[in-house]
Structure formats: structure tokens, C-alpha cells
N, CA, C and O atoms as a GROMACS GRO file, in nm:
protein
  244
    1UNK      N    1  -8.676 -16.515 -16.987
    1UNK     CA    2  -8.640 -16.378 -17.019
    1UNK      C    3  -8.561 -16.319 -16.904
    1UNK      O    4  -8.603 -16.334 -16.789
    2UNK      N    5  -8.474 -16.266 -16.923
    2UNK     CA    6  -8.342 -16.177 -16.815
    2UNK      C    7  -8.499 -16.082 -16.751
    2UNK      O    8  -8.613 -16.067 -16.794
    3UNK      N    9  -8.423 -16.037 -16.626
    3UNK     CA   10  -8.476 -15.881 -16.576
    3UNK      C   11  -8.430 -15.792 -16.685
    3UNK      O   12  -8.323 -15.774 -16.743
    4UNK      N   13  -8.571 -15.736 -16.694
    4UNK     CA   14  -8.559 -15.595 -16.756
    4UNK      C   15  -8.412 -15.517 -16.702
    4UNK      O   16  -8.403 -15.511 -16.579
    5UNK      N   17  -8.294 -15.456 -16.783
    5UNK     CA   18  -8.247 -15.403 -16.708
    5UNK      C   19  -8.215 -15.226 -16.779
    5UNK      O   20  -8.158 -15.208 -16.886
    6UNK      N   21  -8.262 -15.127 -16.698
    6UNK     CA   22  -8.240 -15.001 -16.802
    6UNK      C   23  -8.115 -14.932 -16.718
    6UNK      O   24  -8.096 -14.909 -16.599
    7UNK      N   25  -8.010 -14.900 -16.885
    7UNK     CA   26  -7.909 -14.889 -16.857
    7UNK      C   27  -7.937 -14.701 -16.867
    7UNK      O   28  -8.034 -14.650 -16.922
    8UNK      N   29  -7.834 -14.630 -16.806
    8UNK     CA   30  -7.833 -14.471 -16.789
    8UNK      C   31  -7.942 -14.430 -16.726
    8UNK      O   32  -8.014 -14.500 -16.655
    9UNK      N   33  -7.957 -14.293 -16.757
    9UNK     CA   34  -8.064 -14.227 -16.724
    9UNK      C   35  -8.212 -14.232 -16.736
    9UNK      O   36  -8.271 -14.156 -16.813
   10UNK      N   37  -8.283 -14.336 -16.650
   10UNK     CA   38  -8.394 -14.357 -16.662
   10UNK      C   39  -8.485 -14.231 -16.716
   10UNK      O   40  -8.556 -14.253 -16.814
   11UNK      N   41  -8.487 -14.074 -16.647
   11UNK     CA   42  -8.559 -13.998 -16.697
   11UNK      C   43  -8.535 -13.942 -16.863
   11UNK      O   44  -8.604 -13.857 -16.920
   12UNK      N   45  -8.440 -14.002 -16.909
   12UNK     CA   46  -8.355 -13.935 -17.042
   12UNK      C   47  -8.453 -14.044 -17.103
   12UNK      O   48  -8.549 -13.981 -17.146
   13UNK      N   49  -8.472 -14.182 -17.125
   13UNK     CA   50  -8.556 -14.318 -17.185
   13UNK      C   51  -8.684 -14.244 -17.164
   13UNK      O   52  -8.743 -14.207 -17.266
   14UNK      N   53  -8.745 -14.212 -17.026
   14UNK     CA   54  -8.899 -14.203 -17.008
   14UNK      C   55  -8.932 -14.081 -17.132
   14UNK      O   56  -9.038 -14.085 -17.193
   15UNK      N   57  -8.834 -13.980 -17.157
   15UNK     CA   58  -8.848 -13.856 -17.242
   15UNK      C   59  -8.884 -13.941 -17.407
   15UNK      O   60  -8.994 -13.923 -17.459
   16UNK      N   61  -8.794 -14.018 -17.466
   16UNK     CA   62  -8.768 -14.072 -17.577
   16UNK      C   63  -8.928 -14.158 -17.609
   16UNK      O   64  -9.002 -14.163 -17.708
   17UNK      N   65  -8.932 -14.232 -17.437
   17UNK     CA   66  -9.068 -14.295 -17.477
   17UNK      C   67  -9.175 -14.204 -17.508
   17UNK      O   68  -9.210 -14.200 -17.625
   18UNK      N   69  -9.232 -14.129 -17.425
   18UNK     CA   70  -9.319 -14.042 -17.429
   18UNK      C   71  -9.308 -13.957 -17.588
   18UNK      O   72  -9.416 -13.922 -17.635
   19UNK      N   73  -9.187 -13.927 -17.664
   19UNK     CA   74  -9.211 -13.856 -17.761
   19UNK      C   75  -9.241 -13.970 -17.848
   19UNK      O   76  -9.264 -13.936 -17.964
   20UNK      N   77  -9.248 -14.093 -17.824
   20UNK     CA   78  -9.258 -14.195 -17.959
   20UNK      C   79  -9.414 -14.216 -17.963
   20UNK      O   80  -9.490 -14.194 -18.057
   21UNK      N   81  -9.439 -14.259 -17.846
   21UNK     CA   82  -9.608 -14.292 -17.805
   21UNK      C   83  -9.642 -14.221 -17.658
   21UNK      O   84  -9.628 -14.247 -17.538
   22UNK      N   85  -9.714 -14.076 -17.771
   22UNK     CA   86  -9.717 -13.932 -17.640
   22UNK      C   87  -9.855 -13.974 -17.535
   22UNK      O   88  -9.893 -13.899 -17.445
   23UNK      N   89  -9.939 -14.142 -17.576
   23UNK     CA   90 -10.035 -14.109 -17.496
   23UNK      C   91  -9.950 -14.227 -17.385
   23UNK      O   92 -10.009 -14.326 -17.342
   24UNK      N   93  -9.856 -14.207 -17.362
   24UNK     CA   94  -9.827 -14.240 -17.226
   24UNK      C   95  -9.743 -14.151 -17.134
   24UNK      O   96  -9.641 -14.086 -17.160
   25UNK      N   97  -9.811 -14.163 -17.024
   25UNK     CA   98  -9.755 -14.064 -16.896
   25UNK      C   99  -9.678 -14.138 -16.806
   25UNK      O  100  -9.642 -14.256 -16.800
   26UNK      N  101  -9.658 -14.000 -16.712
   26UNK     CA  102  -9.576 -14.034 -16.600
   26UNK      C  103  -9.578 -14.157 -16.508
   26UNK      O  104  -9.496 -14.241 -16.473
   27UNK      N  105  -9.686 -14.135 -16.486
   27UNK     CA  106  -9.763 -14.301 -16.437
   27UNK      C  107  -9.702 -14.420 -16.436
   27UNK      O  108  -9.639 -14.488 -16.355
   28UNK      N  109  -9.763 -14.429 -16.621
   28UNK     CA  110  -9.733 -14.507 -16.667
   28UNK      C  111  -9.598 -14.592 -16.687
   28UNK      O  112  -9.590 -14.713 -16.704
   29UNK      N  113  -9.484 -14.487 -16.678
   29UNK     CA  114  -9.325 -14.488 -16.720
   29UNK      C  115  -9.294 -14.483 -16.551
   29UNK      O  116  -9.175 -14.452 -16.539
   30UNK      N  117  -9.329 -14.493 -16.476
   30UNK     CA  118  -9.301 -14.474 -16.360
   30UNK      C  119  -9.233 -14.595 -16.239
   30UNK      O  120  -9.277 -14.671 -16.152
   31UNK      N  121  -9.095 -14.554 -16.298
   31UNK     CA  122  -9.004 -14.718 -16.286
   31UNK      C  123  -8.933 -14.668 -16.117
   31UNK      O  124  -8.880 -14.562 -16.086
   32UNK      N  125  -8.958 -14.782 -16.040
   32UNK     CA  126  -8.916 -14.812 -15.908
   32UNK      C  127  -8.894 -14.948 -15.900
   32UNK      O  128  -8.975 -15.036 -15.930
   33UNK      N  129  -8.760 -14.964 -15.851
   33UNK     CA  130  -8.657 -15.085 -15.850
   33UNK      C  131  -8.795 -15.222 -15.784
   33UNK      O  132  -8.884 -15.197 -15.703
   34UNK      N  133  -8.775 -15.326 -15.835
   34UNK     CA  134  -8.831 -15.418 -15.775
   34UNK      C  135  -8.979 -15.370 -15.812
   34UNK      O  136  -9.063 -15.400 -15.728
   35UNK      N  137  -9.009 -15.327 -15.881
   35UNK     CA  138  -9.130 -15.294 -16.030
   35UNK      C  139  -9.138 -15.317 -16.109
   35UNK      O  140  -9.257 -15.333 -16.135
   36UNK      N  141  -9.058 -15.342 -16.212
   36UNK     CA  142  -9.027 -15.323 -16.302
   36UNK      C  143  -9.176 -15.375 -16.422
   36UNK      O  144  -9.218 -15.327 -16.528
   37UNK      N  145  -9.227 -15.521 -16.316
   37UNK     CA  146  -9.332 -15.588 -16.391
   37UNK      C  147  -9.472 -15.549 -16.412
   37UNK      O  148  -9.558 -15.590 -16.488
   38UNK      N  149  -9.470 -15.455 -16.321
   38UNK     CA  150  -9.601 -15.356 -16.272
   38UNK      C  151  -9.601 -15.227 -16.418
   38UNK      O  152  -9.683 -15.193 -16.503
   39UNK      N  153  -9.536 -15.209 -16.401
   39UNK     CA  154  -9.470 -15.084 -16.496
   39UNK      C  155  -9.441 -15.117 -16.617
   39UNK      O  156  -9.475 -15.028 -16.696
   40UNK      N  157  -9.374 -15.245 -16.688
   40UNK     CA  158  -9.425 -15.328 -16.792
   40UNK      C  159  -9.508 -15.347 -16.812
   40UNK      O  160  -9.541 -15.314 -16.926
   41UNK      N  161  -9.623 -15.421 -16.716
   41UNK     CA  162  -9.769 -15.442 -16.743
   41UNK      C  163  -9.858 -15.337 -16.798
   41UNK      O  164  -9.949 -15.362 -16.877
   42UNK      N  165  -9.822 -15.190 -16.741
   42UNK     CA  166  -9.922 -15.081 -16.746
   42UNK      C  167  -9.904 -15.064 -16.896
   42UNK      O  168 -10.002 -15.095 -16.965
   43UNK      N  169  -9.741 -15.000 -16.989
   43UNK     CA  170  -9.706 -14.968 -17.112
   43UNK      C  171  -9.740 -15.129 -17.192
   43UNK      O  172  -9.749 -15.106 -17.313
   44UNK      N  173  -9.757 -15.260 -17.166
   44UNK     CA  174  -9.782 -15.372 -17.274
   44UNK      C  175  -9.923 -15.297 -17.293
   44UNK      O  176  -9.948 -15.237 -17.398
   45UNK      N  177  -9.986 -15.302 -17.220
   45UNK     CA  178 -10.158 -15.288 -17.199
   45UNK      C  179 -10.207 -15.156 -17.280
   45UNK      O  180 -10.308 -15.134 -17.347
   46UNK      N  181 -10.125 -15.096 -17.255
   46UNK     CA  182 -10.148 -14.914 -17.298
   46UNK      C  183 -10.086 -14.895 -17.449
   46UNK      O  184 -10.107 -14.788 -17.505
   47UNK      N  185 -10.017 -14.988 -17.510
   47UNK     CA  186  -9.977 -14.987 -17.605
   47UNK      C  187 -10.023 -15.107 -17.719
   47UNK      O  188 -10.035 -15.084 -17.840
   48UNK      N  189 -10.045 -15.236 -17.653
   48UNK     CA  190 -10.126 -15.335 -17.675
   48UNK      C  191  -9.979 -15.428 -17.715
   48UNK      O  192  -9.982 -15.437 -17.838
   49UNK      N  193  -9.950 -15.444 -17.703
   49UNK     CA  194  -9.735 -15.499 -17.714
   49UNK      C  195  -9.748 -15.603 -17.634
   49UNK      O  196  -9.840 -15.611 -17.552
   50UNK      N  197  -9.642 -15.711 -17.654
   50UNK     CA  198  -9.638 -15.866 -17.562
   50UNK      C  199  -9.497 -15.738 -17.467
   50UNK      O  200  -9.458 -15.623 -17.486
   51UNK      N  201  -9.473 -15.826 -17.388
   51UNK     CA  202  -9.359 -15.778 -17.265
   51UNK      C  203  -9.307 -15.793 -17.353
   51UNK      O  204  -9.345 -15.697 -17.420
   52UNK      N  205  -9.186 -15.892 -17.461
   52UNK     CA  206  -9.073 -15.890 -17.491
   52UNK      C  207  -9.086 -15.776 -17.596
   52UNK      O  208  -9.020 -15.676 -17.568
   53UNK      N  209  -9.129 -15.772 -17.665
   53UNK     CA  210  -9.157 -15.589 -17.757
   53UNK      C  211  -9.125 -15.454 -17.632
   53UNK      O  212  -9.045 -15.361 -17.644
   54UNK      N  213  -9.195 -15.477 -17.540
   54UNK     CA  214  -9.201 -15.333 -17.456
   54UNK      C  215  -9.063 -15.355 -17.411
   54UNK      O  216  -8.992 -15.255 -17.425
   55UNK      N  217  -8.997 -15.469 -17.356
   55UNK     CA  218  -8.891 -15.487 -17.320
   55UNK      C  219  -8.788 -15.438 -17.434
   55UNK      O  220  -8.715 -15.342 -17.407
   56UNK      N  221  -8.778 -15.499 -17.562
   56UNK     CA  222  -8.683 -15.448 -17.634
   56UNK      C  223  -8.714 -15.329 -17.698
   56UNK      O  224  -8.625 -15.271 -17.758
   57UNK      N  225  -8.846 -15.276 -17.694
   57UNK     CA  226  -8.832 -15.134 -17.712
   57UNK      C  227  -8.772 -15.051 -17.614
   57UNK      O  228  -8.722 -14.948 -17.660
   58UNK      N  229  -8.765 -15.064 -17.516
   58UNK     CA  230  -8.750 -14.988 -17.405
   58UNK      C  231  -8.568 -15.015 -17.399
   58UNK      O  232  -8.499 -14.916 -17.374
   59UNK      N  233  -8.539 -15.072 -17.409
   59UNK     CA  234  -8.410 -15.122 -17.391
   59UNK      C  235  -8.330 -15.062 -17.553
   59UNK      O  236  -8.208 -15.043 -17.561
   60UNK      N  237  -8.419 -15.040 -17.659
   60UNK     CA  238  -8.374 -14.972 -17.778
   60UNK      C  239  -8.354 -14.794 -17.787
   60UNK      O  240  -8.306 -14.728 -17.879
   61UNK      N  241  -8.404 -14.753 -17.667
   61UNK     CA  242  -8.419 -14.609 -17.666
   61UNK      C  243  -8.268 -14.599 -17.601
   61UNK      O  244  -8.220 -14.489 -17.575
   0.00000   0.00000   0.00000
């Protein structure tokens, strides 16, 4: 699987996520370069999703 890569405005995606599935927070969405897998891990877990789902959801917003 490529690196996750999120294109534009990360805070504009974290908004889109949060209105789709509101029980995730800041925390949770809380993307810092060379993280990315930490921060995947938290939303697979919190959502119950394999990585490549959270990945192409996240990459669909």
C-alpha cells in the first residue's frame, strides 16, 4: 500500500470527517507528518474499518 497521502487542506478533510462519523474528535483526526499510522490506527479502531477503507475514505473526502 502507497503512504497515505492527503492532498489540500488537511483541516477542510478533518471537518468532512467529523460531519460523516461525529463520534470522532480532534484527537483522533490529529494528523502530524511522519504519523500518519498512529492516526490511522486510532480512526480503523474507532470506526472498526481495515486501514485500506480508512485510507480510501479519507482520501475520498
Amino acid at each position: 500500500m502507497d503512504k497515505l497521502e492527503i492532498k489540500g487542506n488537511w483541516n477542510e478533510v478533518k471537518g468532512k470527517a467529523k460531519q460523516q462519523y461525529s463520534d470522532l474528535t480532534d484527537d483522533d483526526l490529529k494528523y502530524q507528518e511522519g504519523q500518519e499510522d498512529e492516526m490511522l490506527g486510532r480512526v480503523q479502531k474507532k470506526l472498526g474499518k481495515t486501514r485500506d477503507e480508512v485510507v480510501d475514505w479519507l482520501k475520498s473526502l
